[in-house]
PDB file as gemmi writes it, atoms N, CA and C in Angstrom:
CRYST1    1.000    1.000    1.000  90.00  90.00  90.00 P 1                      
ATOM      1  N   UNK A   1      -4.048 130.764-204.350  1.00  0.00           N  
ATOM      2  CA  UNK A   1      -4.610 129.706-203.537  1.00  0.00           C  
ATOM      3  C   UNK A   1      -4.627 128.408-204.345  1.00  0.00           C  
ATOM      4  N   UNK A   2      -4.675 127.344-203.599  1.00  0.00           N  
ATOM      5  CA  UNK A   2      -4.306 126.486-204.036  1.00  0.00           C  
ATOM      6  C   UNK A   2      -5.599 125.534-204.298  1.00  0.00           C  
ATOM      7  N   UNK A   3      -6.187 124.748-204.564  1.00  0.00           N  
ATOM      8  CA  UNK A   3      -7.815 124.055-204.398  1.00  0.00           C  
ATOM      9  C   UNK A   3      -7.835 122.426-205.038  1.00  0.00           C  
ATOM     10  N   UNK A   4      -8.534 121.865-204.253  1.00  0.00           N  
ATOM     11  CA  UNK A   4      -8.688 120.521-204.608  1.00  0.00           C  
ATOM     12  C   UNK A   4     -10.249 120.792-204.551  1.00  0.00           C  
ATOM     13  N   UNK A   5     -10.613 120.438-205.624  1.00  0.00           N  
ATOM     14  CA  UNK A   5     -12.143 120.209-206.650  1.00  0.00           C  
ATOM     15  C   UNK A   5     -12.507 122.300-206.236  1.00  0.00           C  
ATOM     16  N   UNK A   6     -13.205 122.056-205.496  1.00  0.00           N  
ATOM     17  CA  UNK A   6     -13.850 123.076-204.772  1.00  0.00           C  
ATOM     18  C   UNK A   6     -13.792 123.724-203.518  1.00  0.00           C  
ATOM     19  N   UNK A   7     -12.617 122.976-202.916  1.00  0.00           N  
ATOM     20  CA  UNK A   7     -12.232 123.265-201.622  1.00  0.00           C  
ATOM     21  C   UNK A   7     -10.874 123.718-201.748  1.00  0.00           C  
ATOM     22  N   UNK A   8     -10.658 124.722-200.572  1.00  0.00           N  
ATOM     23  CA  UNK A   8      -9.422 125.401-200.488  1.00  0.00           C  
ATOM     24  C   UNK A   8      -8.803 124.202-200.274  1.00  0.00           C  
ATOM     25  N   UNK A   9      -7.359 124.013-200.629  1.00  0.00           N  
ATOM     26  CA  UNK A   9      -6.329 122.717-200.162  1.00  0.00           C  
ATOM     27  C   UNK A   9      -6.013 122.763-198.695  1.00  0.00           C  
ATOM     28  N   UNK A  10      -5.904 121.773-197.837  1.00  0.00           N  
ATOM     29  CA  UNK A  10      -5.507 121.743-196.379  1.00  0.00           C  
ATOM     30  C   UNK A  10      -4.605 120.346-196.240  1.00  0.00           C  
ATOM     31  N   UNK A  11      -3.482 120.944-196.126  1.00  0.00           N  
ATOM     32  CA  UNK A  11      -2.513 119.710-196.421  1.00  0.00           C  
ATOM     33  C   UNK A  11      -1.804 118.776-195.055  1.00  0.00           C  
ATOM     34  N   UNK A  12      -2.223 117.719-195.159  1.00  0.00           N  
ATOM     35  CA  UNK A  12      -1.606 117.568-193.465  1.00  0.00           C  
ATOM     36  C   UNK A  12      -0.442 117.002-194.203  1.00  0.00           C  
ATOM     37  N   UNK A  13       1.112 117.426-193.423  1.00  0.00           N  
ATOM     38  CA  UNK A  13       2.556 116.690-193.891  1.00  0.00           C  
ATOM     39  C   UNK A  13       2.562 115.980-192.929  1.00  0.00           C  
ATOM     40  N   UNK A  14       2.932 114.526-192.371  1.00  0.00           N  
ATOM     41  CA  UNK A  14       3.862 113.950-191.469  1.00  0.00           C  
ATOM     42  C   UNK A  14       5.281 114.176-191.764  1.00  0.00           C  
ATOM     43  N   UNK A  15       6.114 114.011-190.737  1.00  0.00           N  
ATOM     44  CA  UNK A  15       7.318 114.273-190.573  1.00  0.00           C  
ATOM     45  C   UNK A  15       7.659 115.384-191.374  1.00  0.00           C  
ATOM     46  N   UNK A  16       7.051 116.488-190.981  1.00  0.00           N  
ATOM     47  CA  UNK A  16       7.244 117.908-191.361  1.00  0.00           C  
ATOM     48  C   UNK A  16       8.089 118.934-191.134  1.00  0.00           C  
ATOM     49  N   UNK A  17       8.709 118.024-189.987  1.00  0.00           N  
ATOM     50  CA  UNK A  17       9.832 119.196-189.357  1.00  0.00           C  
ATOM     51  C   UNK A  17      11.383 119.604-189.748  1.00  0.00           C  
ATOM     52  N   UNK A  18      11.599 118.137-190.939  1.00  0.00           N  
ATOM     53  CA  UNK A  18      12.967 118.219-191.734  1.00  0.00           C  
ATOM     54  C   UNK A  18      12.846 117.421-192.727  1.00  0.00           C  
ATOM     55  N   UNK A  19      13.806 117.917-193.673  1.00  0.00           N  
ATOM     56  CA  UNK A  19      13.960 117.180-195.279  1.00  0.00           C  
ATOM     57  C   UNK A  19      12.763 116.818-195.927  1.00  0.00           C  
ATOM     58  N   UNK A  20      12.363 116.136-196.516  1.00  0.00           N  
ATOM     59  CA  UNK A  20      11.516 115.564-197.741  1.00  0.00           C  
ATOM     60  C   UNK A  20      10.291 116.525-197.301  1.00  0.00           C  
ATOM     61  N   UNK A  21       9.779 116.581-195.902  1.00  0.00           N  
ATOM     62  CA  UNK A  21       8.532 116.846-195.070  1.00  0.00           C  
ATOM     63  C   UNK A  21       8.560 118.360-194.973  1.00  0.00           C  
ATOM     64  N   UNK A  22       9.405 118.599-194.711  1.00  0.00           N  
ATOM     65  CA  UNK A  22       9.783 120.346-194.467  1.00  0.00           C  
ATOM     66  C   UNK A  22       9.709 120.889-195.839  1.00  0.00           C  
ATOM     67  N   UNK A  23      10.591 120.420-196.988  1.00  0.00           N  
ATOM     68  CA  UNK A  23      10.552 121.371-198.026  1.00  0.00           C  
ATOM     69  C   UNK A  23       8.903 121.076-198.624  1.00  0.00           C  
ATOM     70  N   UNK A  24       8.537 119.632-198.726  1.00  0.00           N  
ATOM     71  CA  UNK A  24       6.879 119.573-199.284  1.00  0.00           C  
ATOM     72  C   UNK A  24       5.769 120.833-198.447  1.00  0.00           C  
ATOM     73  N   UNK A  25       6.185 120.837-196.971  1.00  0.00           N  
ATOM     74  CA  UNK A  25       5.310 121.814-196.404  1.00  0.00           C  
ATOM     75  C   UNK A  25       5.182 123.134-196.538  1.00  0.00           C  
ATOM     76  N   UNK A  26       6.608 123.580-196.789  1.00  0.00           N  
ATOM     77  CA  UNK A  26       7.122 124.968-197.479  1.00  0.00           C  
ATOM     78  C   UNK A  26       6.238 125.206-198.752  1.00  0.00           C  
ATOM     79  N   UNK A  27       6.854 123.751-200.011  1.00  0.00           N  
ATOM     80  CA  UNK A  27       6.272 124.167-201.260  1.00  0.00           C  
ATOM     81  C   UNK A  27       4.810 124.168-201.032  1.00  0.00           C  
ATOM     82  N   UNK A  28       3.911 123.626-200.499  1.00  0.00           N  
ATOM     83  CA  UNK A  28       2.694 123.546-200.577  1.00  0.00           C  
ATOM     84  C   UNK A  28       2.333 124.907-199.569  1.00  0.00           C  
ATOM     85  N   UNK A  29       2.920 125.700-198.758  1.00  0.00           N  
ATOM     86  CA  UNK A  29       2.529 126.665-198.453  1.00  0.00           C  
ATOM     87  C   UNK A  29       2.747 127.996-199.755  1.00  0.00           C  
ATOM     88  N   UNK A  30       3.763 127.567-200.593  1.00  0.00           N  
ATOM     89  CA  UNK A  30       4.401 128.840-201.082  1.00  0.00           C  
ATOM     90  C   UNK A  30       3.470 129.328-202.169  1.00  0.00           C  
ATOM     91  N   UNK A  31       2.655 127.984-202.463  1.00  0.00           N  
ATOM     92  CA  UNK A  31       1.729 127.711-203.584  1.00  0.00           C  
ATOM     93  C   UNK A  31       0.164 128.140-203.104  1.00  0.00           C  
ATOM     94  N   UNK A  32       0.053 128.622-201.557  1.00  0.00           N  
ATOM     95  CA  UNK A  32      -0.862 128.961-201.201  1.00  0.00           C  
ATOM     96  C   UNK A  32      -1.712 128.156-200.359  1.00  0.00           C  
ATOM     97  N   UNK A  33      -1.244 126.840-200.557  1.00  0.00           N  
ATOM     98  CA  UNK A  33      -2.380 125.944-199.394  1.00  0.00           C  
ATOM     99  C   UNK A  33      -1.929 126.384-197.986  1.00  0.00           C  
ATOM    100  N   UNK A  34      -2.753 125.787-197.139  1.00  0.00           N  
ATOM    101  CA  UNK A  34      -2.655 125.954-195.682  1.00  0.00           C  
ATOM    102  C   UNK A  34      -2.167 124.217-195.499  1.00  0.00           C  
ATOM    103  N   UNK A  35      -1.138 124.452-194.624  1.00  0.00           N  
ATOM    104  CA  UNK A  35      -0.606 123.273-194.120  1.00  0.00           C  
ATOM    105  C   UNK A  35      -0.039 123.027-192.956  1.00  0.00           C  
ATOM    106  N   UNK A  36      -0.595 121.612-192.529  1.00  0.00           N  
ATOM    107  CA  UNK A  36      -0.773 121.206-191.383  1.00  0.00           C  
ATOM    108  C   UNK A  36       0.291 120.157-191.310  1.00  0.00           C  
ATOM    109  N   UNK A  37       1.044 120.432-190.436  1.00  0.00           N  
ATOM    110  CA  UNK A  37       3.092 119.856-189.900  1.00  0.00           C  
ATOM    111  C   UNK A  37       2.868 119.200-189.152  1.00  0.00           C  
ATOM    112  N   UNK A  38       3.017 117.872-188.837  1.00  0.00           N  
ATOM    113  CA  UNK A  38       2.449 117.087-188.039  1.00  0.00           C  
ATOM    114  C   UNK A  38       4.118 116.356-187.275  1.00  0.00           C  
ATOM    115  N   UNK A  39       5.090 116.571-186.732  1.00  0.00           N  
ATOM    116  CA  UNK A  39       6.396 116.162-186.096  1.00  0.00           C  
ATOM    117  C   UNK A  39       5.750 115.544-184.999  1.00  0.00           C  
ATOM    118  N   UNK A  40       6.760 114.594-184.553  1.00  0.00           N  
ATOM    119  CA  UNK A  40       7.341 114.468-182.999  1.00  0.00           C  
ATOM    120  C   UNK A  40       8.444 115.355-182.424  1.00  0.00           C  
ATOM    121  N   UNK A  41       9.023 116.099-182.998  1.00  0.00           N  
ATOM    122  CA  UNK A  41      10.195 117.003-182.865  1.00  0.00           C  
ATOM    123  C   UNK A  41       9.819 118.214-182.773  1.00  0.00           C  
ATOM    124  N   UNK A  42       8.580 118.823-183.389  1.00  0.00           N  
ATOM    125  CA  UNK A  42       8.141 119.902-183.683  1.00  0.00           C  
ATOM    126  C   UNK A  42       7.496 120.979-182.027  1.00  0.00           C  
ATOM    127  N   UNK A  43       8.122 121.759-182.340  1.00  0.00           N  
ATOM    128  CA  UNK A  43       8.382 122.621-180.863  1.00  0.00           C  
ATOM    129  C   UNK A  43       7.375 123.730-180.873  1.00  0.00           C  
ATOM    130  N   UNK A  44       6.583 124.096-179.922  1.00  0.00           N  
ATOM    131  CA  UNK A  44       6.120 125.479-180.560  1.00  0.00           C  
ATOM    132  C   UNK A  44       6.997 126.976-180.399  1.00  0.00           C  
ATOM    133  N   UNK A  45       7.950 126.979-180.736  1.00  0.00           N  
ATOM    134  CA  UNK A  45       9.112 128.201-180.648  1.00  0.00           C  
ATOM    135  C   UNK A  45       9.947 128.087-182.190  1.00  0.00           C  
ATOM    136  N   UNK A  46       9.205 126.787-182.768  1.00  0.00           N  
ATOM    137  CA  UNK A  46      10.185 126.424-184.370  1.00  0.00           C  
ATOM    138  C   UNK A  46       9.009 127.832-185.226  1.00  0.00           C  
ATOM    139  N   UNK A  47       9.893 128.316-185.767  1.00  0.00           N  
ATOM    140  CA  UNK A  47       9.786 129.511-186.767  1.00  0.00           C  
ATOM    141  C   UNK A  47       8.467 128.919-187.504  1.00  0.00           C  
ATOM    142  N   UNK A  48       7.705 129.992-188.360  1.00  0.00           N  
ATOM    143  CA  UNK A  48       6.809 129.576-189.135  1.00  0.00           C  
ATOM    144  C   UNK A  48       7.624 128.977-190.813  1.00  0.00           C  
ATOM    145  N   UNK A  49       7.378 128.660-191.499  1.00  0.00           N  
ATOM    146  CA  UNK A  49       8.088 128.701-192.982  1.00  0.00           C  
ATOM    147  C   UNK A  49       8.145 130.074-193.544  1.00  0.00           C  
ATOM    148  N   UNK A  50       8.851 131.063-194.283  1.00  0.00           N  
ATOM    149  CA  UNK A  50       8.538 131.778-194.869  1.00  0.00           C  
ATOM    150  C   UNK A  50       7.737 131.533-196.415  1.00  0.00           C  
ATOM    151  N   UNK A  51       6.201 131.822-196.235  1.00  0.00           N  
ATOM    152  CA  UNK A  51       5.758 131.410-197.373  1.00  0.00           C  
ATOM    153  C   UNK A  51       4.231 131.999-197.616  1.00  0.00           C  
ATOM    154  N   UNK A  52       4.093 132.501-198.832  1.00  0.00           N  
ATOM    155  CA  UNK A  52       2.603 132.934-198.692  1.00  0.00           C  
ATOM    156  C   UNK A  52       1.423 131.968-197.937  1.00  0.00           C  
ATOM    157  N   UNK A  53       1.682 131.129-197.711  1.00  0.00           N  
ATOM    158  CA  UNK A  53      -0.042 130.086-197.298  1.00  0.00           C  
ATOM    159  C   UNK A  53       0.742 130.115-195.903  1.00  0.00           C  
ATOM    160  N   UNK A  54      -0.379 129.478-195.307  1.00  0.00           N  
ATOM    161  CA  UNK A  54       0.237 129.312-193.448  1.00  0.00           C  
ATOM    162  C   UNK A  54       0.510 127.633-193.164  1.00  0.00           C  
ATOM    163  N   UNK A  55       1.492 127.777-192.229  1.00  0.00           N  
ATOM    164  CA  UNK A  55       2.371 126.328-192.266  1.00  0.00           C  
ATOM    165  C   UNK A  55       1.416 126.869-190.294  1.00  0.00           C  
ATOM    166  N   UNK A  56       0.763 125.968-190.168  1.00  0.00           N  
ATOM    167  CA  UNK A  56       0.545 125.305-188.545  1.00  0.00           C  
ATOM    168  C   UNK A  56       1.765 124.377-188.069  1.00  0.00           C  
ATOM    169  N   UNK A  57       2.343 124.211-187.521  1.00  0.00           N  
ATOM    170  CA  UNK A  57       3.049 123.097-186.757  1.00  0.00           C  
ATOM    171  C   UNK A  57       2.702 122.459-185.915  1.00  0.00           C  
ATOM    172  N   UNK A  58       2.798 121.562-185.286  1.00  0.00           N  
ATOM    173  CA  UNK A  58       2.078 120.444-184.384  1.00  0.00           C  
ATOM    174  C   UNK A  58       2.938 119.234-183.861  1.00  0.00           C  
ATOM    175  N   UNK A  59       3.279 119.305-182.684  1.00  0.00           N  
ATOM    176  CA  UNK A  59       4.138 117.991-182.100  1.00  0.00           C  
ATOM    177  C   UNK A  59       2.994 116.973-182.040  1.00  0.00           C  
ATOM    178  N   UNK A  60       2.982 116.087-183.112  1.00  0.00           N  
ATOM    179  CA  UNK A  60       2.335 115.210-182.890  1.00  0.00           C  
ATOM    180  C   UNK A  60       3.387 113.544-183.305  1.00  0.00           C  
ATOM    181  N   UNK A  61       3.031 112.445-182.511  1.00  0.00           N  
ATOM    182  CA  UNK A  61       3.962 111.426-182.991  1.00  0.00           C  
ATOM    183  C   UNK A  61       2.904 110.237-183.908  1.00  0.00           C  
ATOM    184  N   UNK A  62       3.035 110.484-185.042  1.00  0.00           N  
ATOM    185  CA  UNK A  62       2.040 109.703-185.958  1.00  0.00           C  
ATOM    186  C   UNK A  62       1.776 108.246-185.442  1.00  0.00           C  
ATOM    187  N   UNK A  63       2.846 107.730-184.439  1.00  0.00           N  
ATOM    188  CA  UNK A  63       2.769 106.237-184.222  1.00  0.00           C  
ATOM    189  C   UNK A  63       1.695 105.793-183.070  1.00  0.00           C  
ATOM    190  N   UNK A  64       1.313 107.167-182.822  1.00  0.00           N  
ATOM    191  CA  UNK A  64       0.108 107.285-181.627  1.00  0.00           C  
ATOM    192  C   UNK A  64      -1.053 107.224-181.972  1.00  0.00           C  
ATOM    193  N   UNK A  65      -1.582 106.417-182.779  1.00  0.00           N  
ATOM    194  CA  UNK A  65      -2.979 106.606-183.758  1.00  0.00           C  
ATOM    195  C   UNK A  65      -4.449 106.895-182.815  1.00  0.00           C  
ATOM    196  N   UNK A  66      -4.532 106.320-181.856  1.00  0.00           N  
ATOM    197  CA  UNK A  66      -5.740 106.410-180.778  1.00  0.00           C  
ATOM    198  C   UNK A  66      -5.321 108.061-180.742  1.00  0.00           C  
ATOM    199  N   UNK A  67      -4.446 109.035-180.926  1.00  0.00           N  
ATOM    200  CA  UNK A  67      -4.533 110.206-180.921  1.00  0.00           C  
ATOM    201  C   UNK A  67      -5.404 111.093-182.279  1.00  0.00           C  
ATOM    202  N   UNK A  68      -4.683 110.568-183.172  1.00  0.00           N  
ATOM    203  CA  UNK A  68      -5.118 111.006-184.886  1.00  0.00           C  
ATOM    204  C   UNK A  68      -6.424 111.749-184.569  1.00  0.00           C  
ATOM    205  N   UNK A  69      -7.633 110.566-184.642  1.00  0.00           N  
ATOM    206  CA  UNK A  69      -9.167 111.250-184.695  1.00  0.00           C  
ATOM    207  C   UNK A  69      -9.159 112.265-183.393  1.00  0.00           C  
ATOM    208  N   UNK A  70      -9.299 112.266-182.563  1.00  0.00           N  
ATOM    209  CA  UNK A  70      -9.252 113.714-181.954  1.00  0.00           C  
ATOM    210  C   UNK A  70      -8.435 114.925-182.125  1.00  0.00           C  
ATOM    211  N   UNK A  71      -7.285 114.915-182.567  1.00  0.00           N  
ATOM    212  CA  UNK A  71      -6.477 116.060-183.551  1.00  0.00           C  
ATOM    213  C   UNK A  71      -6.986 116.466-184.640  1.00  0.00           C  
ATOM    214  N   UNK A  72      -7.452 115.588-185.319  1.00  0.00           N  
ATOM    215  CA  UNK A  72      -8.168 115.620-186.768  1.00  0.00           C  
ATOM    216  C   UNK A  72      -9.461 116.587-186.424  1.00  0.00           C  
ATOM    217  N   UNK A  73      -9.972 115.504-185.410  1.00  0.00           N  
ATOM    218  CA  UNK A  73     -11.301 116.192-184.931  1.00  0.00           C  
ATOM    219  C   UNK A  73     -11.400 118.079-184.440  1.00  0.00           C  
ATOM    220  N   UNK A  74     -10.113 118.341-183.812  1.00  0.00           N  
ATOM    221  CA  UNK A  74      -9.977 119.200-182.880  1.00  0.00           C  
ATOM    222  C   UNK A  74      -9.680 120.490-184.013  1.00  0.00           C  
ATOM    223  N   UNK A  75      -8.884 119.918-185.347  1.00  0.00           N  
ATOM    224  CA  UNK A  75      -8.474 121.009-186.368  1.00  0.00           C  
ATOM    225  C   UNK A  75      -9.770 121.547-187.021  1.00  0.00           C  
ATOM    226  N   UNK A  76     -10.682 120.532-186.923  1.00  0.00           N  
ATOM    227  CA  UNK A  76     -11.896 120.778-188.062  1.00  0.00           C  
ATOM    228  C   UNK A  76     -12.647 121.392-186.986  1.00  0.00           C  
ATOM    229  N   UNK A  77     -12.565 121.595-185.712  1.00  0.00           N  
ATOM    230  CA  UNK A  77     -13.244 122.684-184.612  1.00  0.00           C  
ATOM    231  C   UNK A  77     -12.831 123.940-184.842  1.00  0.00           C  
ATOM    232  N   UNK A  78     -11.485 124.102-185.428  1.00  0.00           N  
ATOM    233  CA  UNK A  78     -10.684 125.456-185.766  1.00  0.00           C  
ATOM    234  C   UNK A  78     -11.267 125.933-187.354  1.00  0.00           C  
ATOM    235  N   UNK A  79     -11.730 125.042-187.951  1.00  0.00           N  
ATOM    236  CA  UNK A  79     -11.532 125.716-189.024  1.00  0.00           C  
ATOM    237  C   UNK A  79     -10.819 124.523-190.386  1.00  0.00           C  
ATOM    238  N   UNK A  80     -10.046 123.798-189.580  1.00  0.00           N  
ATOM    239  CA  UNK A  80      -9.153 122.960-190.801  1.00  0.00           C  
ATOM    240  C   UNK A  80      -9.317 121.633-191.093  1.00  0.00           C  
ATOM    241  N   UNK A  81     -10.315 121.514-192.003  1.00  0.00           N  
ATOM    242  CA  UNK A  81     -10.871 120.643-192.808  1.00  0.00           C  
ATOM    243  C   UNK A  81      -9.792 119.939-193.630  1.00  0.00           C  
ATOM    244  N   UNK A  82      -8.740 118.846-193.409  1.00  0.00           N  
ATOM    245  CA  UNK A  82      -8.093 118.291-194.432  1.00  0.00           C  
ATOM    246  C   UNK A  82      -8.269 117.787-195.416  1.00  0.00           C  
ATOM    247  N   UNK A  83      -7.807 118.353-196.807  1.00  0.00           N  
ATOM    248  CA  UNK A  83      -8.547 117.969-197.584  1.00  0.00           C  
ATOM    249  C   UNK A  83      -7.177 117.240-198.666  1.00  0.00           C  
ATOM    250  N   UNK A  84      -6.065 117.194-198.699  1.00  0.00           N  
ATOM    251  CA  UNK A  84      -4.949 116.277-198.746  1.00  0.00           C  
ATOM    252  C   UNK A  84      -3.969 116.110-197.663  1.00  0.00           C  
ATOM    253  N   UNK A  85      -3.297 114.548-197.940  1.00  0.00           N  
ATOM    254  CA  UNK A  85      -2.665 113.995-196.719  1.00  0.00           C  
ATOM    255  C   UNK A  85      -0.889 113.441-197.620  1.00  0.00           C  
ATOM    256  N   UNK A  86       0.344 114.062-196.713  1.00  0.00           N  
ATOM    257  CA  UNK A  86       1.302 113.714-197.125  1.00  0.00           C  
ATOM    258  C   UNK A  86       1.847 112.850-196.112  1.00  0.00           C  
ATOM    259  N   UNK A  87       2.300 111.228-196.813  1.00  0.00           N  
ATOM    260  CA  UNK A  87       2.183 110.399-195.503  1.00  0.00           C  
ATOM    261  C   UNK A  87       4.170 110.229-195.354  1.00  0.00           C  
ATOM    262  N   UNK A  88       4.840 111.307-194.577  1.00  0.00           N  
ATOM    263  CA  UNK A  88       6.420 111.324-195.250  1.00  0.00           C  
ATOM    264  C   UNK A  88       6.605 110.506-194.207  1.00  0.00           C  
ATOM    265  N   UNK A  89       5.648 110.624-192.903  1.00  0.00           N  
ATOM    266  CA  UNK A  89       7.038 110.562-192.078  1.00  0.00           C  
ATOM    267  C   UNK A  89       7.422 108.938-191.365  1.00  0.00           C  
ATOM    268  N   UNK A  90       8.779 108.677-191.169  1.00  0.00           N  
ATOM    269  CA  UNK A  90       9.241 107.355-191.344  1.00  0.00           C  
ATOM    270  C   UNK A  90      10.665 107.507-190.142  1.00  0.00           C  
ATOM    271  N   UNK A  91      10.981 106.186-189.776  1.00  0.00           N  
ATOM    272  CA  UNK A  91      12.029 106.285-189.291  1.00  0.00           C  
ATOM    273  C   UNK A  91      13.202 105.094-190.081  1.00  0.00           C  
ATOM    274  N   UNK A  92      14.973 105.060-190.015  1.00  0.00           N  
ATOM    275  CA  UNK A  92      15.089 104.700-190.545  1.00  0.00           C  
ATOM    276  C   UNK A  92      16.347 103.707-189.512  1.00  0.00           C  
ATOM    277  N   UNK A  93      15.976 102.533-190.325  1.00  0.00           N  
ATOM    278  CA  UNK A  93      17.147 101.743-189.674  1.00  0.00           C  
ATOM    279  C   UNK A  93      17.918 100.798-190.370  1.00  0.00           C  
ATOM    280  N   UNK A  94      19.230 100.486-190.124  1.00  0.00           N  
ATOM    281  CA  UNK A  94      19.754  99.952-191.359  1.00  0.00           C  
ATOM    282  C   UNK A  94      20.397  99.116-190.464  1.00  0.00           C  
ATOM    283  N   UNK A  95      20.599  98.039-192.404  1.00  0.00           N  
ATOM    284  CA  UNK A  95      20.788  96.552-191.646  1.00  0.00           C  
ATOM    285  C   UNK A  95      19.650  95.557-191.889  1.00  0.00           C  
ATOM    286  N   UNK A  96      19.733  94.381-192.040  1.00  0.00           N  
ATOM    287  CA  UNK A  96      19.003  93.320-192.857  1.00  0.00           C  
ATOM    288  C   UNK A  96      17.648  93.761-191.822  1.00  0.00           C  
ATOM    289  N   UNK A  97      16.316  93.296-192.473  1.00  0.00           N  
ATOM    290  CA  UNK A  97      14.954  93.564-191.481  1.00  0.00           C  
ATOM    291  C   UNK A  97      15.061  92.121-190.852  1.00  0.00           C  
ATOM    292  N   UNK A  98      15.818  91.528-191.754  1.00  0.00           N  
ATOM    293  CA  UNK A  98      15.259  89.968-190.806  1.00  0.00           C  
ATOM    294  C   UNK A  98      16.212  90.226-189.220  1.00  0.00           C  
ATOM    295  N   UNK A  99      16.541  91.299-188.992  1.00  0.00           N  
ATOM    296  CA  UNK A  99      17.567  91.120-187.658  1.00  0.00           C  
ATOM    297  C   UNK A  99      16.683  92.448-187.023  1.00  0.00           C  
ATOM    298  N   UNK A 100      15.504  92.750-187.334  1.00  0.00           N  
ATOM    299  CA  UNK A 100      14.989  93.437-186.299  1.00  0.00           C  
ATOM    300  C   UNK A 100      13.846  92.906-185.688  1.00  0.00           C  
ATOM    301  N   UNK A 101      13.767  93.624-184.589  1.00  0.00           N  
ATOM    302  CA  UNK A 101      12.749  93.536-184.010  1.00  0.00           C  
ATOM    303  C   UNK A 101      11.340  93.671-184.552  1.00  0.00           C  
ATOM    304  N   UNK A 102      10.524  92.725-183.765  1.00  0.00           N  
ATOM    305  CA  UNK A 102       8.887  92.785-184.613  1.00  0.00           C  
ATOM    306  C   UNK A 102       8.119  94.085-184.406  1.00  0.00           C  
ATOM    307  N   UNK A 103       8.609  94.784-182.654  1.00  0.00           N  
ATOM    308  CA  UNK A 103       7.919  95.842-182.965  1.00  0.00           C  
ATOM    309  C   UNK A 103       8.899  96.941-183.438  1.00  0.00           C  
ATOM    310  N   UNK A 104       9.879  97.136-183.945  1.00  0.00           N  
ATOM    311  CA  UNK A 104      10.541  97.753-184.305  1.00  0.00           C  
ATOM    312  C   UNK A 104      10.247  98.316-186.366  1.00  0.00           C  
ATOM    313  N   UNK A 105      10.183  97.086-186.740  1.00  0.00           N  
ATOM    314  CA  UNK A 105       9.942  96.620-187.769  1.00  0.00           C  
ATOM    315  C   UNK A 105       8.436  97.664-188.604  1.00  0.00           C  
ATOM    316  N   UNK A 106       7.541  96.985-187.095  1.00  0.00           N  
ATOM    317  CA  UNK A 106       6.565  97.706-187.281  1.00  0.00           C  
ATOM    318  C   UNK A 106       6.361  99.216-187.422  1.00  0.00           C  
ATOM    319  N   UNK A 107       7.578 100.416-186.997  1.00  0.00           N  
ATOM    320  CA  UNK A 107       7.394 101.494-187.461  1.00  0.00           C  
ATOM    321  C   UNK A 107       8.162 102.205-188.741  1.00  0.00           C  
ATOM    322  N   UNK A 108       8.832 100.901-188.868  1.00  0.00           N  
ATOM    323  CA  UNK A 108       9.541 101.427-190.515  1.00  0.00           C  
ATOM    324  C   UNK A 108       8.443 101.652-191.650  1.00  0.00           C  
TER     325      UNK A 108                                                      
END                                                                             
């Protein structure tokens, strides 16, 4: 098991469902924390990770923040107290920023 001070670790990943986000959620399960997968992509039929700690998954779209505190809220009704936060997830667009859009801009 994994522990931050005195508490079991509860890891929320954004963009958990591939690359940088997926393997951090894996390693931090394999190591024993419980971790919390936070996608917009994320399906409930996507496999668990194979890994000793438990990987939750969750279609959630981080850019929806008026959502956050009641998810947050709703995990710590279950049981899952977050107690570290991996902030991966990002979208990517290429090409000078001065040629994007303002709200576009805003989710890079």
């Amino acid at each position: 098991m994994v522990s931050a001070g005195d508490h079991e670790l509860v890891a929320v990943v954004t963009g958990g469902a591939s690359g940088i986000g997926r393997a951090t959620a894996g390693l931090l399960a394999a190591r024993g924390a419980t971790v919390i997968s936070l996608d917009h992509t994320h399906r409930p039929d996507d496999p668990s990770e194979p890994a000793a700690g438990k990987v939750a998954r969750i279609a959630f779209d981080v850019r929806e923040w008026n959502n956050l505190t009641p998810l947050l809220d709703d995990l710590e009704s279950r049981g899952f107290s977050a107690t570290a936060l991996v902030n991966n997830a990002a979208i990517l667009d290429l090409g000078p920023a001065i040629d994007l859009e303002v709200d576009r801009l805003r989710l890079v």
